[in-house]
N, C-alpha and C positions, 0 to 999 in steps of 0.2 A: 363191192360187197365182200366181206369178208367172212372166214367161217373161224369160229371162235368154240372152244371148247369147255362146255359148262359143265363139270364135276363130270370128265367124262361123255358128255353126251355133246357134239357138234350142234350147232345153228348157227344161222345166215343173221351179221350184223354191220347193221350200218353205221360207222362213226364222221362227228364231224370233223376227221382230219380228212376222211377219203373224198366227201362227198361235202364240199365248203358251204359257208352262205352266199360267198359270190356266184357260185356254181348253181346253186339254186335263184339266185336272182335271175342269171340266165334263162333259167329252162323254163319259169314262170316271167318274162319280161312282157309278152302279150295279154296274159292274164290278167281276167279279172276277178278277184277273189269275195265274197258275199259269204257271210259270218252269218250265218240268221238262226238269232237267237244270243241272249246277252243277259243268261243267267250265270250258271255254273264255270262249264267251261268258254264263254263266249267271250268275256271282256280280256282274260288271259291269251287265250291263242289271236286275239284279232289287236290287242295291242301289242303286242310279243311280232306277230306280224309287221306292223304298221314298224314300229321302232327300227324291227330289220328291213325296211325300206320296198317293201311287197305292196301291191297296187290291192289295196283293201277296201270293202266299206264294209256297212252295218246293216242288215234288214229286222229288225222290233216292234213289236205290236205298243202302241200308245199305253203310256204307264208309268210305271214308278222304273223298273228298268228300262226306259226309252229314255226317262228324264238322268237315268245316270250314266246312259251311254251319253246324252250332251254333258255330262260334267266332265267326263271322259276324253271330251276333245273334238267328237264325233259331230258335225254340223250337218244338220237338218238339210236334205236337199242338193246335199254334196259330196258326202259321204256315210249318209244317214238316213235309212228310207225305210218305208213299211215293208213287210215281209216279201208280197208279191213285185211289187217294184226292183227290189234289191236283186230276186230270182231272175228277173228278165234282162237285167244289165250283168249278171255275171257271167260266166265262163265254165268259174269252179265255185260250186253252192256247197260250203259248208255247213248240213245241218246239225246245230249243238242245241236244240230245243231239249226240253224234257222229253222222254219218251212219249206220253202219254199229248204233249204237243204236237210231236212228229205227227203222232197218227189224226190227229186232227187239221192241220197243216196240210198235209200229205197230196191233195188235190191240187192246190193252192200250185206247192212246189211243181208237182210232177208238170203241171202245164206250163212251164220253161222252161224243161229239158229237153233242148233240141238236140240235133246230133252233135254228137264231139264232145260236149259239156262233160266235166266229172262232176260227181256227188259224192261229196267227201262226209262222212261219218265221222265220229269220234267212241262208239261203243255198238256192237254189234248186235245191239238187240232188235232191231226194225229189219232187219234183213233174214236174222235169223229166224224169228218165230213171224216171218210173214205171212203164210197163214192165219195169224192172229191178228197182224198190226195190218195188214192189207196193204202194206207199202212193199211195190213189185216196179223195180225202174224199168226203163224202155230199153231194150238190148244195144240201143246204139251209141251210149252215154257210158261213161267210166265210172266205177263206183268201186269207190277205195275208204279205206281207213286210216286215221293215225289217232290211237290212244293212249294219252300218256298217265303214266303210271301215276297220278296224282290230283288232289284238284287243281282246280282253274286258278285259282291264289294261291299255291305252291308253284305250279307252275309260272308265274308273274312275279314271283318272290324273288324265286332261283335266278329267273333269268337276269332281273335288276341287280343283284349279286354278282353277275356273267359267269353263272353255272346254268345247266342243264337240268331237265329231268327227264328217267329216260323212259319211252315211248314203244307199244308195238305197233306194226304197220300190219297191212290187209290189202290184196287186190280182189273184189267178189268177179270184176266183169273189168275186159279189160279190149275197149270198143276201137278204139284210138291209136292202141301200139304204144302209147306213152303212158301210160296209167301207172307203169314201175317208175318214171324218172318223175312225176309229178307226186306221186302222195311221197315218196323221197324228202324232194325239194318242199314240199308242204311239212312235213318232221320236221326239218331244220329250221324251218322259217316260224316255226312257233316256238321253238327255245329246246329241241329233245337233246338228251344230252348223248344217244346214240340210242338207235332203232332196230329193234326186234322183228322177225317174223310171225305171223303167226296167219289166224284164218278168220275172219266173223266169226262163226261159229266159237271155237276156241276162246275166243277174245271173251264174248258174252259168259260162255260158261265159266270161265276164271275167275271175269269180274263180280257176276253176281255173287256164287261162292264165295268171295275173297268178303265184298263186302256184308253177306252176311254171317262171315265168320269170323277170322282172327283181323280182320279191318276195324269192325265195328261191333258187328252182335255178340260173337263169341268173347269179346274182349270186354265186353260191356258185363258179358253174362259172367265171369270168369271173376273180375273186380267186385262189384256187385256180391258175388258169394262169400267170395272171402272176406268183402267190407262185413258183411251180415254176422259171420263165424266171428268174430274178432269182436264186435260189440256184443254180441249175444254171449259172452264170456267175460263179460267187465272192464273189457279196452275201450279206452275214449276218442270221440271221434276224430281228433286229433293224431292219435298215434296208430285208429284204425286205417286214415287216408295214408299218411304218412308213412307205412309199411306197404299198402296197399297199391296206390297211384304213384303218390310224389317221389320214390326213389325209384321206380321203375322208369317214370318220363324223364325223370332230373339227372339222374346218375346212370341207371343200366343201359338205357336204351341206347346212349351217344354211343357209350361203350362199347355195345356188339354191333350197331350201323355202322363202325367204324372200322371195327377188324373181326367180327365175329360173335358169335355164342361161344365156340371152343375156348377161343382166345379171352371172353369177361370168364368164364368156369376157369381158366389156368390162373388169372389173376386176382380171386377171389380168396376169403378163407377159405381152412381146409374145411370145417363143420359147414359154410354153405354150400361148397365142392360135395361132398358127403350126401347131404340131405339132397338137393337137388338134382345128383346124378341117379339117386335111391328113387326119387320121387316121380322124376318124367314120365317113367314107364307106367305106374296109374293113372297118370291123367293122361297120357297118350291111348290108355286101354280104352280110357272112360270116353273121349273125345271121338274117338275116330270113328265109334258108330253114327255119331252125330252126323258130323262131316259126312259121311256115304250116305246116308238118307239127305240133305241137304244136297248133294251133289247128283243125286239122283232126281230131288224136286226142280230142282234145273234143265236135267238134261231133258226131263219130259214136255216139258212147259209147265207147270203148273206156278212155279213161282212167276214167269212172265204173265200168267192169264190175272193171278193175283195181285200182279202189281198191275196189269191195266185195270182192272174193275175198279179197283181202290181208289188209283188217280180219277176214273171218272167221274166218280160219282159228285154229283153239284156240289154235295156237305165235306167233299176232301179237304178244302186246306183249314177249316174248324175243327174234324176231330183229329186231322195230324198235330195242330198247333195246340190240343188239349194233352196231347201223349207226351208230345216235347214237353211242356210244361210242368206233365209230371214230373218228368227223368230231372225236369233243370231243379225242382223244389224238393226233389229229394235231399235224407240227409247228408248220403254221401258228396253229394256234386253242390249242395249247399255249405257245407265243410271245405269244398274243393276252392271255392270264392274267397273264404280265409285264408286259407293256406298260400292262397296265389298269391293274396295280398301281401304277404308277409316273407316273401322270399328276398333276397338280398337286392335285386333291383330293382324290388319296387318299395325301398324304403332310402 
C-alpha cells in the first residue's frame, strides 16, 4: 500500500504495479467467486474477472438478464445458476443486485454465509442504512467493498482497451484476518486501475451525492436551464444544444480530464478566461446551498428511505420508464439525437 498525496492531503492507495493480477490470482486461487446479479455492475466485474482468469460464476433470477448472461458466455449449470444455488457454491458472494433487490434477496443470501465466506458489496448502501434495508451479516463472514468509480460498461470498456478504472475499497468486518488481501485481490481482478480507501459509510454518502449532483441531477439541472435561457431568447435549438451540451462533451470535457480546469481556463480565449473566472463565483454561491441540503438528505437517511419506498412499490418500473421518456422526448435531448447524428463520424 502506498500513501500518495492528494492536493496535500495523504491517503492509503493501491496500484497495480505493487499489488499484480498474478498476485491476485494467488491469494484468490481456492476461491470461489459468485457475482449475483447481472444488471449494472454485474456482467462488467464477472467478465472483467473471468477474462483475468479468476474462478467465477453467475447467480440470476430467470429473465431477460439470465438470458444475456447466456449470450455472455455463461452456461446454465456450469457456470450459471439461480441466485440461491450460486450462494451456496461460493466462497466470496459478490452481491451487485439493485438495492432495492438486495433487500429482497437478503434472506435467500444470508442463508449461505457460513464461516469464513466474504460478501463482497459494490456500494455501500445495505450496510449502511441497515436499519432500513435489514441486511445485518453474521460476525463470522468478511464483508468488504470494492466500488468503482464508474458504471459496469465503462468499467468493461476500459478494461477491453487494457486500461483501468479506478475504484474505492472498504473492509466493514474483517472475520478471517484476510479480508484486506482479498477485496485487494477482488479490485484488481475486476479491472481497477488502482484503489482507494475509504469506509461504507463514506462510499454511500459520496455516491449518492455525486449521483445526485454534478453526475447526473445537478448537471441535468444546470443544461436544462441554460438550454431553456438560450431558446427563450430566440436561439435555435440547434445552436441552443450546441453551446449548451455538445462543446462541453466534445471539446471541454477531454480537455480538463486530461490535464485539468486550470490548465482548459490557461488555454482558452482571454473573454472566456474573463467571463468564467467572473462567473463561478455565482453559480458556486447559488449551488452550494444545494449541495448541503442534499448532503444533508443523505447523511440522515432520508434519500435511502426514498429510494427504497420508490423501488418497491409494484407500479416502479412504469412510472420510472414514464419519467425517462419524458426527459428522452424533450426538446433538448430530442435535438441531442441530431446533433449526434451529424457529428463527423457518423457521417
Amino acid at each position: 500500500m502506498a500513501i500518495m498525496n492528494f492536493g496535500g492531503v495523504e491517503e492509503n492507495v493501491v496500484t497495480r504495479e505493487e499489488f499484480s493480477l498474478e498476485k491476485a490470482r494467488e491469494v484468490l486461487k481456492d476461491e470461489t467467486i459468485a457475482v449475483i446479479g447481472y444488471g449494472v455492475q454485474g456482467p462488467g466485474q464477472s467478465l472483467n474477472l473471468r477474462d483475468n482468469g479468476f474462478n467465477v460464476i453467475v447467480g440470476q433470477r430467470p429473465g431477460k438478464t439470465y438470458e444475456k448472461a447466456v449470450a455472455d458466455g455463461w452456461v446454465p449449470g456450469e457456470t450459471l445458476f439461480g441466485i440461491e444455488e450460486a450462494c451456496e457454491k461460493a466462497t466470496i458472494i459478490q452481491v451487485l443486485l439493485s438495492d432495492a433487490a438486495q433487500i429482497q434477496c437478503w434472506p435467500m443470501i444470508k442463508k449461505h454465509l457460513t464461516a469464513g465466506k466474504a460478501l463482497y458489496f459494490s456500494h455501500g448502501f445495505a450496510i449502511t442504512y441497515k436499519e432500513r434495508t435489514h441486511i445485518v451479516p453474521p460476525a463470522d463472514v468478511d464483508v468488504i467493498m470494492v466500488a468503482p468509480k464508474g458504471s459496469g460498461t465503462s468499467l468493461r470498456r476500459l478494461f477491453l482497451q487494457g486500461r483501468g478504472i479506478n475504484s474505492s475499497y472498504a473492509i466493514y468486518q474483517d472475520a478471517t484476518g484476510r479480508a484486506w488481501e482479498r477485496v485487494i485481490a477482488l479490485g484488481i481482478g475486476v479491472g481497477s486501475g488502482y484503489l482507494f480507501e475509504t469506509t461504507f459509510k463514506r462510499e454511500v454518502y459520496s455516491d449518492l451525492t455525486g449521483e445526485r449532483g454534478t453526475l447526473m441531477g445537478a448537471i441535468q439541472g444546470l443544461l436544462l436551464a441554460q438550454y431553456e435561457t438560450l431558446r427563450e431568447h430566440g436561439h435555435t435549438p440547434s445552436e441552443a444544444f450546441n453551446e449548451t451540451v455538445e462543446e462541453l462533451t466534445q471539446s471541454l470535457m477531454p480537455l480538463f480530464s486530461e490535464n485539468g480546469m486550470d490548465w482548459m481556463y490557461a488555454n482558452c480565449s482571454t473573454t472566456a478566461q474573463r467571463g468564467a473566472l467572473d462567473w463561478m463565483g455565482p453559480f458556486h454561491d447559488a449551488t452550494k446551498p444545494v449541495f448541503e441540503k442534499l448532503y444533508s438528505e443523505v447523511a440522515c437517511g432520508n434519500e435511502a428511505q426514498r429510494s427504497i419506498d420508490s423501488n418497491s412499490q409494484p407500479d416502479y418500473r412504469e412510472k420510472l420508464n414514464a419519467e425517462l421518456k419524458a426527459l428522452h422526448d424533450s426538446e433538448m435531448w430530442r435535438t441531442g439525437e441530431v446533433v449526434r447524428k451529424l457529428r463527423p463520424e457518423n457521417n
